[in-house]
N, C-alpha and C positions, 0 to 999 in steps of 0.2 A: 707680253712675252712670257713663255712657260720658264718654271724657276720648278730647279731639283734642288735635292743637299745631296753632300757626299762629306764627310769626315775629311780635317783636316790634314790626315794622312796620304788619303787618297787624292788630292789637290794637288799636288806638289809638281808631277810632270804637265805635257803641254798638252798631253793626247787623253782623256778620262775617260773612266768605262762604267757605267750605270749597272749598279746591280741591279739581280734578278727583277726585285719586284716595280725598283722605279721603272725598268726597261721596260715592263712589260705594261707598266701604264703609259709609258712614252710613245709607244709601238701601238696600245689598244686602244688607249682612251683619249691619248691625243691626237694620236696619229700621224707622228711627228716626220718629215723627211728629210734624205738630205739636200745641206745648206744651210737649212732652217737655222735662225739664229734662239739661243735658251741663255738661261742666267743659270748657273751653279753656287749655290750659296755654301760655306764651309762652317757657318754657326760660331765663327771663332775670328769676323771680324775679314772675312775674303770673299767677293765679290765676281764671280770670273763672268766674262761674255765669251760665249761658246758658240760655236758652229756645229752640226749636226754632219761628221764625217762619215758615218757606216751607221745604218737600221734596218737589222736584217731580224728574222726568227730569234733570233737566239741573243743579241746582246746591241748594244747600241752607243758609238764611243765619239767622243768628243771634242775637236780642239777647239785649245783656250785660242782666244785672239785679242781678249784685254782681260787684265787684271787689277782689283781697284781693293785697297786698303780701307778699309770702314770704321772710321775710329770710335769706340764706344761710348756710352753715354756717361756724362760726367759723372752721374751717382750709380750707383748699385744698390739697387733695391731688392729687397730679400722680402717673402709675402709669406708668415708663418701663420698656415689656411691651416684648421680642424676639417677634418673629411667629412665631408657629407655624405649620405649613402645617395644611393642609386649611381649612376654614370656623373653626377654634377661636379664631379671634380673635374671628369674631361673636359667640361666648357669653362670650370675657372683656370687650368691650366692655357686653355685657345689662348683666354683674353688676356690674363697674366701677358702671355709672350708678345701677345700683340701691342700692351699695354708697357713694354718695356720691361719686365721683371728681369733681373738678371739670376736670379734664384726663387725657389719656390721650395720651401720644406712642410710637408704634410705633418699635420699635428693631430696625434691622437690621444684627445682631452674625453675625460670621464664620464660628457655628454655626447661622444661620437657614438652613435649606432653600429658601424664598420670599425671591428675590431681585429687586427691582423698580427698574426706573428710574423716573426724574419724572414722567413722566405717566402709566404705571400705578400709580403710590405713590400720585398727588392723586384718580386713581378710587377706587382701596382707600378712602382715607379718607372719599372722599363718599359711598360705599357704607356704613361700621362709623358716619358720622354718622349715617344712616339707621336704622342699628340703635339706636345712641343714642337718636332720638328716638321708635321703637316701644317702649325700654324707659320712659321716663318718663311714657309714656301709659299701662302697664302700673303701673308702684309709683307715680304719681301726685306726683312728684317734677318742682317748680316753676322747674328750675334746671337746662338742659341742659350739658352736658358739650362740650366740645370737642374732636374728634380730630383730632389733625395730621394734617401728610404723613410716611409713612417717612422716616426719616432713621439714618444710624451713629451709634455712640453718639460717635463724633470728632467728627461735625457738631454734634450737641448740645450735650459738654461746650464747644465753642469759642463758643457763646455765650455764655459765662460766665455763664448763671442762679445763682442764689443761693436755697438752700432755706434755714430755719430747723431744718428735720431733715433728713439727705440719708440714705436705709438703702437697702442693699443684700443681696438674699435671696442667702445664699453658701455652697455644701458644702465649703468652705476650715475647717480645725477651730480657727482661730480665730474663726471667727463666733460672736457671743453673742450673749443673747434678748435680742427685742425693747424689752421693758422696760426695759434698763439706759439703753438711749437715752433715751428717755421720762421716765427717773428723773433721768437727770443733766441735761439739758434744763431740765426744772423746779426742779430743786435752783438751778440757775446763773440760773433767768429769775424763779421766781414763778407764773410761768404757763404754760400748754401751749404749745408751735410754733402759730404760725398760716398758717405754709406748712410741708409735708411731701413727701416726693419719695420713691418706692421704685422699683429697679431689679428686674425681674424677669425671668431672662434663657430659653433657649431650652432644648429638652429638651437635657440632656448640659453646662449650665449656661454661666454667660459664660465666655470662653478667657481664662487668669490675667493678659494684658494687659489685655483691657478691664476686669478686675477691678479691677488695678491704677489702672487709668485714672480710674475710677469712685471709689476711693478718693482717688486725688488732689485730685479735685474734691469732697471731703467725705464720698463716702457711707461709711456706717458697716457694715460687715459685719455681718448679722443669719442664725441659724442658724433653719429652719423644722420642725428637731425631726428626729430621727434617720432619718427614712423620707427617698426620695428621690422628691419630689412633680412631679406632669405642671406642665408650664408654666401651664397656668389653674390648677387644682388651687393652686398656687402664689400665681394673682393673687389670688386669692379669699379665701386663708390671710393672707398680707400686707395685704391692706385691710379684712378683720373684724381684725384686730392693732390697726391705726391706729383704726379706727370704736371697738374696745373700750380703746383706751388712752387715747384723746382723748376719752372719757366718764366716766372711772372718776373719784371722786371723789378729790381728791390733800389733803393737809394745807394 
């Protein structure tokens, strides 16, 4: 079944109208008609089954016939990626979403090659949100993600956020696996983190300040196994960890 987004504003009545350019993929690429039954995703945890009332030239509108509440995932995971150059953030934002992220903050650490000021940072992001929400039309994931603006990891740690797990992917040879966090976490609480935060830094890794930095502010040095992994390669290894740690069944 084809699956759109529409903003959770636009959700609200029974009848929905596909803008321009989803319509115009509905109408060209799919060739959708009516009756046809579609899924409306709202990225904010709404689920609608729709029927295909009108697909004419110009617009293509929908009613709802179920509506289904999607309750989120019990943690939120925050994936603090360094940019890689070229387009490779487009694909660690796919997987991120796919992967469950419920945020994604772009870090621009001293070994990032893409260096952006404020207003090409807030395009980048409204661009990799874009991507975000082609991947949740894609793995049918009720709950869109949110990508910042760039920012250094100074800028961020001085918000003073607060993770319940803070890890950090590190080639420093005291970094240890993933697990012991996870284990002593639970050991200490009873139960999993319900907020999680991974640092994953640039090809040639974060420079041992901001490692430093990143430690200070809690995160845990975590080692990705003896190979030395591309930056996505990386995000992808780091958040099937968290998706496989935060499901395993613990005493």
């Amino acid at each position: 079944m084809h699956r759109f987004h529409l903003p959770p504003d636009q959700c609200r009545q029974n009848v929905l109208t596909l803008p321009a350019r989803e319509a115009h993929h509905a109408l060209h690429v799919l060739r959708l008609r009516e009756r046809e039954r579609v899924v409306v995703l709202d990225g904010a945890g709404a689920e609608l089954l729709c029927e295909v009332q009108d697909a004419n030239a110009r617009e293509v509108t929908l009613q709802v016939r179920q509506r289904q509440a999607i309750p989120p995932w019990a943690c939120q995971v925050t994936l603090l990626q360094a940019v890689p150059k070229g387009r490779t953030m487009d694909l660690i934002v796919q997987k991120a979403t796919e992967l469950g992220a419920h945020r994604l903050v772009p870090i621009l650490s001293e070994r990032v090659v893409t260096q952006l000021d404020r207003e090409a940072g807030a395009s980048k992001a409204e661009k990799w949100q874009g991507v975000a929400v082609e991947a949740i039309k894609q793995c049918g994931s009720a709950w869109l993600p949110k990508v910042e603006v760039p920012l250094t990891p100074q800028a961020f740690l001085a918000r003073g956020e607060r993770f319940e797990l803070l890890l950090i992917a590190s080639l420093q040879p005291e970094a240890r696996h993933p697990r012991e966090g996870f284990d002593a976490f639970f050991a200490q609480h009873g139960r999993p983190p319900k907020t999680v935060g991974v640092w994953v830094g640039p090809e040639g890794d974060f420079t041992p300040a901001e490692v430093n930095l990143a430690r200070a502010g809690g995160a845990l040095p975590i080692t990705l196994g003896p190979r030395v992994l591309r930056s996505d390669t990386a995000a992808v290894y780091c958040l099937s960890i968290i998706n496989y740690e935060l499901q395993s069944p613990r005493p």
